[in-house]
GUTOR-632406 format. One record per residue: x, y, z of N, C-alpha, C, O in turn. Coordinates in steps of 0.1 Angstrom, whole numbers. Layout:
BEGIN
+-------+-------+-------+-------+-------+-------+-------+-------+-------+-------+-------+-------+
:   nxx :   nyy :   nzz :  caxx :  cayy :  cazz :   cxx :   cyy :   czz :   oxx :   oyy :   ozz :
+-------+-------+-------+-------+-------+-------+-------+-------+-------+-------+-------+-------+
:     X :     Y :     Z :     X :     Y :     Z :     X :     Y :     Z :     X :     Y :     Z :
...
+-------+-------+-------+-------+-------+-------+-------+-------+-------+-------+-------+-------+
% end
This chain:
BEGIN
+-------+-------+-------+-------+-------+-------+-------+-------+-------+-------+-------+-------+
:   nxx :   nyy :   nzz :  caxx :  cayy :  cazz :   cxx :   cyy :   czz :   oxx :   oyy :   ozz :
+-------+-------+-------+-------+-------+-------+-------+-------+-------+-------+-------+-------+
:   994 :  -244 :   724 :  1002 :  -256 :   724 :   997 :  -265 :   713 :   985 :  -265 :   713 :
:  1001 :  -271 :   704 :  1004 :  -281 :   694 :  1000 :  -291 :   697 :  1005 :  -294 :   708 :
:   992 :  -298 :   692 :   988 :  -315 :   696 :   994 :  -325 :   688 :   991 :  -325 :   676 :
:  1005 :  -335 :   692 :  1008 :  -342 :   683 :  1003 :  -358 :   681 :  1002 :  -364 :   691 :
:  1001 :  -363 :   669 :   994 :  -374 :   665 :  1006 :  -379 :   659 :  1016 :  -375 :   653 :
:  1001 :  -394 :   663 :  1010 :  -407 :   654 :  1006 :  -407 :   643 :   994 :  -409 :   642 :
:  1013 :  -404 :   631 :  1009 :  -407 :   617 :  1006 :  -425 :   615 :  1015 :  -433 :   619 :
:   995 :  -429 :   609 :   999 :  -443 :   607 :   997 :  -447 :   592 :   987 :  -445 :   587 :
:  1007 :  -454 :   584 :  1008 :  -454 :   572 :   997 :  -461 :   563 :   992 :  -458 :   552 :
:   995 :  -473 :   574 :   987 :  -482 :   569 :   968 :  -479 :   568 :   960 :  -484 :   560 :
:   966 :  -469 :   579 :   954 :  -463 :   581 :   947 :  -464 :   568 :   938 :  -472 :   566 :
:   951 :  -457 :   561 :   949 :  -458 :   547 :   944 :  -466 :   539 :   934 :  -465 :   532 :
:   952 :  -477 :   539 :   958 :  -490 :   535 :   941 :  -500 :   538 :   935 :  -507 :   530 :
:   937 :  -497 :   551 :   925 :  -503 :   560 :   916 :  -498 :   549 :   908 :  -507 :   545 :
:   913 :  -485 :   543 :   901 :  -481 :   545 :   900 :  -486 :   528 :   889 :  -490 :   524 :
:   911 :  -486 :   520 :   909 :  -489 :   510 :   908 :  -502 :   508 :   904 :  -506 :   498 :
:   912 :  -511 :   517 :   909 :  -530 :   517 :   896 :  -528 :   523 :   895 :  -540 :   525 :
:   886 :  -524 :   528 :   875 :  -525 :   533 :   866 :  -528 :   523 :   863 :  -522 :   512 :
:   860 :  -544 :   531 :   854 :  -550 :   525 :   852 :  -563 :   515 :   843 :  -568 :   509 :
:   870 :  -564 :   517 :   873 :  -575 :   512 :   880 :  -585 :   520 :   888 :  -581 :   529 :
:   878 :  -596 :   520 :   883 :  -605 :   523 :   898 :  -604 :   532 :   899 :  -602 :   544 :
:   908 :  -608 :   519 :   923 :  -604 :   524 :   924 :  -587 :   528 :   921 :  -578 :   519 :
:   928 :  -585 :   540 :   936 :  -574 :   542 :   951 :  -575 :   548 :   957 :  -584 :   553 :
:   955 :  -559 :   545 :   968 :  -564 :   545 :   980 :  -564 :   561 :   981 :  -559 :   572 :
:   985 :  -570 :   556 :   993 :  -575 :   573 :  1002 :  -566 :   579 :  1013 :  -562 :   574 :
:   997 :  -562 :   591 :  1008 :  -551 :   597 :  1016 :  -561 :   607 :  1012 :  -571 :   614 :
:  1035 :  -553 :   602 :  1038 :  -560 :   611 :  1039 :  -548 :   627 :  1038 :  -536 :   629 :
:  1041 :  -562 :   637 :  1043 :  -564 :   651 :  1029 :  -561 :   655 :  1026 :  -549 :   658 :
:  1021 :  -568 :   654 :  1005 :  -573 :   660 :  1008 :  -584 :   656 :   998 :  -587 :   649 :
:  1018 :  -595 :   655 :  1017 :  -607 :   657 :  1016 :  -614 :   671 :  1024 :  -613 :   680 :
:  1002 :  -624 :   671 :  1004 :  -629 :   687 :  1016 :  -635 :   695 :  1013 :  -634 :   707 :
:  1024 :  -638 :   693 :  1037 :  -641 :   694 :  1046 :  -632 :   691 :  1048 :  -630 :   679 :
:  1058 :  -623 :   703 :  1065 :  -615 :   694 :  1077 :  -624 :   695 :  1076 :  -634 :   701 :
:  1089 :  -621 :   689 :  1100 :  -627 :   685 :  1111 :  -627 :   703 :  1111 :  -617 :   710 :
:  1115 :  -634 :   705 :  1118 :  -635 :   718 :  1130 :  -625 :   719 :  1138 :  -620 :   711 :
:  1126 :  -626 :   733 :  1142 :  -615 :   738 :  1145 :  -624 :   752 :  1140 :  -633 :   758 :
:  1157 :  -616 :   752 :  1167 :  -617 :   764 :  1163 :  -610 :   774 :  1163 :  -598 :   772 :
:  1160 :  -615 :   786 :  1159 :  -606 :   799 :  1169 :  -610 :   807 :  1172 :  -622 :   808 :
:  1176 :  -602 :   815 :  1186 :  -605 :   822 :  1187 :  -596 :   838 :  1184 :  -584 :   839 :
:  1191 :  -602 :   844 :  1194 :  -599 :   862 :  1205 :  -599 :   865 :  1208 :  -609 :   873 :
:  1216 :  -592 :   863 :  1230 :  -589 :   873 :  1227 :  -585 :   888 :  1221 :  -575 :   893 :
:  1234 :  -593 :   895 :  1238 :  -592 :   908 :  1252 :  -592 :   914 :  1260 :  -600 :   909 :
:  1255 :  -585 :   922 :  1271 :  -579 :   924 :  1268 :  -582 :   938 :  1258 :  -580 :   944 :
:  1284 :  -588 :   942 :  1291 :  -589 :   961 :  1301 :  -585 :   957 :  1303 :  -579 :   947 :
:  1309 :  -588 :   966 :  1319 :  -584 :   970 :  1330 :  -587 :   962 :  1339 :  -579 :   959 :
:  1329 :  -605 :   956 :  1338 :  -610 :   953 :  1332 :  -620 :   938 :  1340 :  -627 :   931 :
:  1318 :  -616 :   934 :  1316 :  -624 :   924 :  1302 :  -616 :   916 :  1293 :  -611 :   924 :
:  1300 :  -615 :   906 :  1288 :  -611 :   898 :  1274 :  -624 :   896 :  1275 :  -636 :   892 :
:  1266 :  -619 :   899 :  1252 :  -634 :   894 :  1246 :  -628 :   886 :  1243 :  -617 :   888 :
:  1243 :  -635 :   871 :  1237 :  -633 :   865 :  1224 :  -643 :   858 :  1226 :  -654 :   853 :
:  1215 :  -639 :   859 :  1207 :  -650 :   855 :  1199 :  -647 :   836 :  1197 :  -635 :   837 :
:  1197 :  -650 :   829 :  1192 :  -645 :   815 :  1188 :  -656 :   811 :  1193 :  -666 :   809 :
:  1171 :  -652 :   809 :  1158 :  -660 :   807 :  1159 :  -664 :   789 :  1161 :  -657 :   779 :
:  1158 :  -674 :   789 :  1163 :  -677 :   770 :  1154 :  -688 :   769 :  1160 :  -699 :   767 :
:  1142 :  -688 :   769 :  1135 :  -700 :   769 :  1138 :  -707 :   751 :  1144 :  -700 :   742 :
:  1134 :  -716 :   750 :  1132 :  -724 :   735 :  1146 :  -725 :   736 :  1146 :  -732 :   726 :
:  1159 :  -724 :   739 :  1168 :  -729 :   733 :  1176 :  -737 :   741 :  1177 :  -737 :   753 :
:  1182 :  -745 :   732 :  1190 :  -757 :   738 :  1204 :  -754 :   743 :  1211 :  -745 :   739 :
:  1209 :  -762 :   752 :  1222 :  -757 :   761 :  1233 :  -752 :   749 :  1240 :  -742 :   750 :
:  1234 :  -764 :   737 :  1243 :  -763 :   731 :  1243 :  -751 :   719 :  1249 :  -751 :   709 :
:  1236 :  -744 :   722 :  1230 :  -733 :   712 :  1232 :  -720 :   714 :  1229 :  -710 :   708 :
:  1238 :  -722 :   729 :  1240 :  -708 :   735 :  1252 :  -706 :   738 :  1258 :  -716 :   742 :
:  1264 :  -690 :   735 :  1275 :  -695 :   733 :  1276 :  -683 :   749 :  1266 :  -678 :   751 :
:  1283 :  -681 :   754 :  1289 :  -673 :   761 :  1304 :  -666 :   759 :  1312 :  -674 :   753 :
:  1308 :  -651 :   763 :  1316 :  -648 :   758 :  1325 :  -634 :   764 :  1325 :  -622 :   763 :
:  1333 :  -644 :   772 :  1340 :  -630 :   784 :  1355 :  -623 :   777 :  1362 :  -629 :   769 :
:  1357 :  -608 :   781 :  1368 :  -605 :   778 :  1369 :  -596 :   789 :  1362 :  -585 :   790 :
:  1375 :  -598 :   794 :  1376 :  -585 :   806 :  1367 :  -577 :   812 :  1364 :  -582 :   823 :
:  1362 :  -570 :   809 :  1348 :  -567 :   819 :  1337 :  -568 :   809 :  1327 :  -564 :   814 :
:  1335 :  -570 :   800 :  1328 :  -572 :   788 :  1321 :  -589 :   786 :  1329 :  -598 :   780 :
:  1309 :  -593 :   790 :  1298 :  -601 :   786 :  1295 :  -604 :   781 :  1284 :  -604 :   786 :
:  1292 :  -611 :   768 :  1281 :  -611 :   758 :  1274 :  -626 :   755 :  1280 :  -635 :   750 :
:  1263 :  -627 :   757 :  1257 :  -639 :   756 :  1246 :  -640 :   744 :  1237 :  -632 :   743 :
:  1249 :  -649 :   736 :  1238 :  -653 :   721 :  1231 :  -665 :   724 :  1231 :  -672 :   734 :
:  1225 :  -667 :   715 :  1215 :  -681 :   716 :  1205 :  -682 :   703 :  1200 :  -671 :   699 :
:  1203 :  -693 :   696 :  1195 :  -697 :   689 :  1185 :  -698 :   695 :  1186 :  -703 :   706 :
:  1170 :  -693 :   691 :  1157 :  -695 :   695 :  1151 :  -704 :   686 :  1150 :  -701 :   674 :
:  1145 :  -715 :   691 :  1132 :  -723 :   681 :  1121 :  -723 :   690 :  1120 :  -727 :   701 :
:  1111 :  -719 :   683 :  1100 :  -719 :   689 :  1089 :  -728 :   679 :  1093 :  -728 :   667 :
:  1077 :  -734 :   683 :  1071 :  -743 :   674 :  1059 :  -743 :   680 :  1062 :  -739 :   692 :
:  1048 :  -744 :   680 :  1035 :  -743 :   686 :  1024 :  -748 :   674 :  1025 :  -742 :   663 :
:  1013 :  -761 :   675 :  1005 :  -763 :   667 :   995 :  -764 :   674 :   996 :  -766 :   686 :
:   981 :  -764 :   667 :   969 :  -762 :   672 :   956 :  -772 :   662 :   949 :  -769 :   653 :
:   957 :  -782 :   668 :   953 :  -798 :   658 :   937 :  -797 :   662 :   934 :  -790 :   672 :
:   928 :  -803 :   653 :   918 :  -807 :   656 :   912 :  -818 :   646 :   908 :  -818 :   634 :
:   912 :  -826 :   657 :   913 :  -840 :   652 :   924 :  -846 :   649 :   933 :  -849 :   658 :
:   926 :  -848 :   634 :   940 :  -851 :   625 :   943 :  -837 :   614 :   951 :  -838 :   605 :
:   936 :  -828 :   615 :   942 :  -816 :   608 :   946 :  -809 :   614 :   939 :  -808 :   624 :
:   958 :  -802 :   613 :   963 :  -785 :   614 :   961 :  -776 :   612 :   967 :  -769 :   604 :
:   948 :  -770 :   620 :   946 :  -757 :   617 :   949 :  -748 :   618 :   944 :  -739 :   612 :
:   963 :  -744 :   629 :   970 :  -732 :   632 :   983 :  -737 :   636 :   984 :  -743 :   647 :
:   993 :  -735 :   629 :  1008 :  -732 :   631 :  1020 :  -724 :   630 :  1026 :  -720 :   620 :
:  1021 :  -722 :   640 :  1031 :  -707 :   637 :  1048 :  -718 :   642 :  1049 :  -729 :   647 :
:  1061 :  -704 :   636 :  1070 :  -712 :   640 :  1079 :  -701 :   638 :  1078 :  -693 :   629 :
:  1093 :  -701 :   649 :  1099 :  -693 :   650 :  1112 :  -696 :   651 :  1116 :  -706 :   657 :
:  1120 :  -688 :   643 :  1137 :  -695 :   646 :  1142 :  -680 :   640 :  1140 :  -673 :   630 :
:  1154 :  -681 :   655 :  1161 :  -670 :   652 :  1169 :  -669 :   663 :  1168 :  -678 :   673 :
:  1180 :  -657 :   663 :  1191 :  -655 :   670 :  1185 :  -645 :   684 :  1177 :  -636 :   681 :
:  1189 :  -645 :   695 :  1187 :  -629 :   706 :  1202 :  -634 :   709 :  1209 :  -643 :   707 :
:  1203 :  -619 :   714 :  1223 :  -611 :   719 :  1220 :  -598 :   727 :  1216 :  -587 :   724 :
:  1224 :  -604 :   738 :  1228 :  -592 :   749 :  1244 :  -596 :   752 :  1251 :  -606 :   754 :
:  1246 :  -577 :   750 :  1261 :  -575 :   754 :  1263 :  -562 :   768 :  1257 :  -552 :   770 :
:  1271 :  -567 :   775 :  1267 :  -554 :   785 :  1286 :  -555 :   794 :  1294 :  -565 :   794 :
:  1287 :  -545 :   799 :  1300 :  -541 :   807 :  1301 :  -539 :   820 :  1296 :  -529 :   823 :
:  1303 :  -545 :   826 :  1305 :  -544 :   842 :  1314 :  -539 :   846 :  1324 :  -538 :   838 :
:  1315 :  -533 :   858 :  1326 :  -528 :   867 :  1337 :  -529 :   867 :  1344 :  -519 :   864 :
:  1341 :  -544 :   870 :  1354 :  -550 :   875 :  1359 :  -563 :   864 :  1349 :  -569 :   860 :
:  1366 :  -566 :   862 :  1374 :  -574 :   854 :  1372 :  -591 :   860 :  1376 :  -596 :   870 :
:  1366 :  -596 :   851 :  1363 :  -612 :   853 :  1372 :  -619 :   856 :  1384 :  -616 :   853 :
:  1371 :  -630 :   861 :  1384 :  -641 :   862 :  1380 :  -651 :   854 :  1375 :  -661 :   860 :
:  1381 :  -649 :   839 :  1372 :  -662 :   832 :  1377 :  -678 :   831 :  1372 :  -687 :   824 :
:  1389 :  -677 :   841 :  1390 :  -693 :   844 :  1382 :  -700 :   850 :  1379 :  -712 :   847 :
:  1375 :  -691 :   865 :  1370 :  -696 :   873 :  1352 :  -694 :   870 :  1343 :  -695 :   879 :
:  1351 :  -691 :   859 :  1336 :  -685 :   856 :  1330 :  -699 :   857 :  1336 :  -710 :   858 :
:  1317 :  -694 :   856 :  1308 :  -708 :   856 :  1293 :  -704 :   853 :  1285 :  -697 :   860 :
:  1291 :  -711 :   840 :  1275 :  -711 :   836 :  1265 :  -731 :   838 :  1267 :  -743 :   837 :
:  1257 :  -722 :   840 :  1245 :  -737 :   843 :  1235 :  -734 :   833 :  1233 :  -722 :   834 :
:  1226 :  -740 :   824 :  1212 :  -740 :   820 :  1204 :  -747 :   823 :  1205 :  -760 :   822 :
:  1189 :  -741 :   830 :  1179 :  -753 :   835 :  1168 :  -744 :   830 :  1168 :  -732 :   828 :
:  1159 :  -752 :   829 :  1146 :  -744 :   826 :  1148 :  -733 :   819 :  1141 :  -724 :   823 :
:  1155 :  -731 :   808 :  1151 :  -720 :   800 :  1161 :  -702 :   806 :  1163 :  -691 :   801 :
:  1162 :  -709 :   817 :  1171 :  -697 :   825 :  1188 :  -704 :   824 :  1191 :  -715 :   828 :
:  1195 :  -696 :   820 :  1208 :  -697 :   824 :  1215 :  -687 :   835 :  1210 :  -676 :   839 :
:  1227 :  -691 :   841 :  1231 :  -687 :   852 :  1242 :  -689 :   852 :  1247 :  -700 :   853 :
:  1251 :  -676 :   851 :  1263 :  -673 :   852 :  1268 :  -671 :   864 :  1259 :  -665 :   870 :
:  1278 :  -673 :   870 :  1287 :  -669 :   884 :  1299 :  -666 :   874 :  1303 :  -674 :   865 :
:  1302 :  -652 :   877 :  1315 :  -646 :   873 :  1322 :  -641 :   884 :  1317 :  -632 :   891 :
:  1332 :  -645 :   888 :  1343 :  -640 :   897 :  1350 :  -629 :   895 :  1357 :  -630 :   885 :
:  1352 :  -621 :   900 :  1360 :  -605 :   902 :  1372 :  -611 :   899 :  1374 :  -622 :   904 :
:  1382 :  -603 :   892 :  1395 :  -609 :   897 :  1401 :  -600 :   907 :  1398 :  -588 :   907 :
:  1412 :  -609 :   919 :  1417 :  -602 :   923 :  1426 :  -593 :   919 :  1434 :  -594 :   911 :
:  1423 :  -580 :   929 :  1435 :  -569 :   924 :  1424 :  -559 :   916 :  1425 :  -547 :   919 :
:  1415 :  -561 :   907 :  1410 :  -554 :   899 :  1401 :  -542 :   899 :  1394 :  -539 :   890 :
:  1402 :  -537 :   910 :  1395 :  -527 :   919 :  1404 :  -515 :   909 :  1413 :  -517 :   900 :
:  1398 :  -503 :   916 :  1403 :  -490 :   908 :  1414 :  -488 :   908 :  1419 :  -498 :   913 :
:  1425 :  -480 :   905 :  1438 :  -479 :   908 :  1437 :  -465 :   914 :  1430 :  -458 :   907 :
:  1442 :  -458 :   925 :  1442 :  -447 :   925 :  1459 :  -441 :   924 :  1469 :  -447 :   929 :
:  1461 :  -429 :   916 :  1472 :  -420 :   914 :  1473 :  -411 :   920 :  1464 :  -402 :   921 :
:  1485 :  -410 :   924 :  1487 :  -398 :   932 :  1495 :  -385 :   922 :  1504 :  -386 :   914 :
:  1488 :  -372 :   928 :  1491 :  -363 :   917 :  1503 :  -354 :   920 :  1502 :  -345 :   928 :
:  1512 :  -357 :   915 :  1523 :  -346 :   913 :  1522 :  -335 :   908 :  1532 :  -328 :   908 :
+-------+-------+-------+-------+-------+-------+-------+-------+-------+-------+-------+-------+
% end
């Protein structure tokens, strides 16, 4: 049996900056990664809950977006963090950018009657099933 190893590009890269000062920057080992969307669908009988954790952004930054059984929720992310000592700045990082989750459910929304809330960084959707929109069954001739 064959043993397989992760090639790593930069390995290299390490051995030849050794010993100097600046080396060079790999990305995603940054302490902070770029935010994502997590999300919790819940289904009854008569309505879908969904909850999606969007911390850093502001209500009016987040767009929602129904079409028939199809979802999709965006949002601008600002993130900002400084690390002062005294009256200087010694560490600041800062983050701005878009997350998008799209996803398809079951049953067909009633997007009159929908309804989103944001608090704390969580938003919370109630989607209503429409009536009627259950499977159709055909009978075979």
């Amino acid at each position: 049996m064959a043993n397989l190893t992760r090639y790593d590009p930069f390995s290299e890269l390490d051995d030849l900056f050794r010993g100097f000062v600046l080396r060079p920057v790999r990305m995603g080992t940054e302490t902070e990664a770029a935010p994502q969307m997590k999300i919790e669908v819940k289904e009854d009988d008569k309505a879908y809950s969904i909850h999606a954790e969007i911390p850093g952004a502001k209500k009016e930054d987040i767009k929602v977006t129904v079409d028939g059984n199809e979802v999709a929720i965006s949002a601008e992310v600002r993130r900002r963090s400084e690390k002062k000592e005294g009256e200087r700045v010694v560490h600041s990082e800062r983050y701005y950018g878009k997350v998008y989750r799209a996803f398809t459910l079951d049953s067909a929304i009633d997007d009159r009657a929908a309804q989103a809330k944001y608090n704390d960084g969580v938003l919370e959707l109630t989607l209503p099933k429409k009536a009627g929109g259950g499977p159709a069954k055909l009978t075979v001739s």
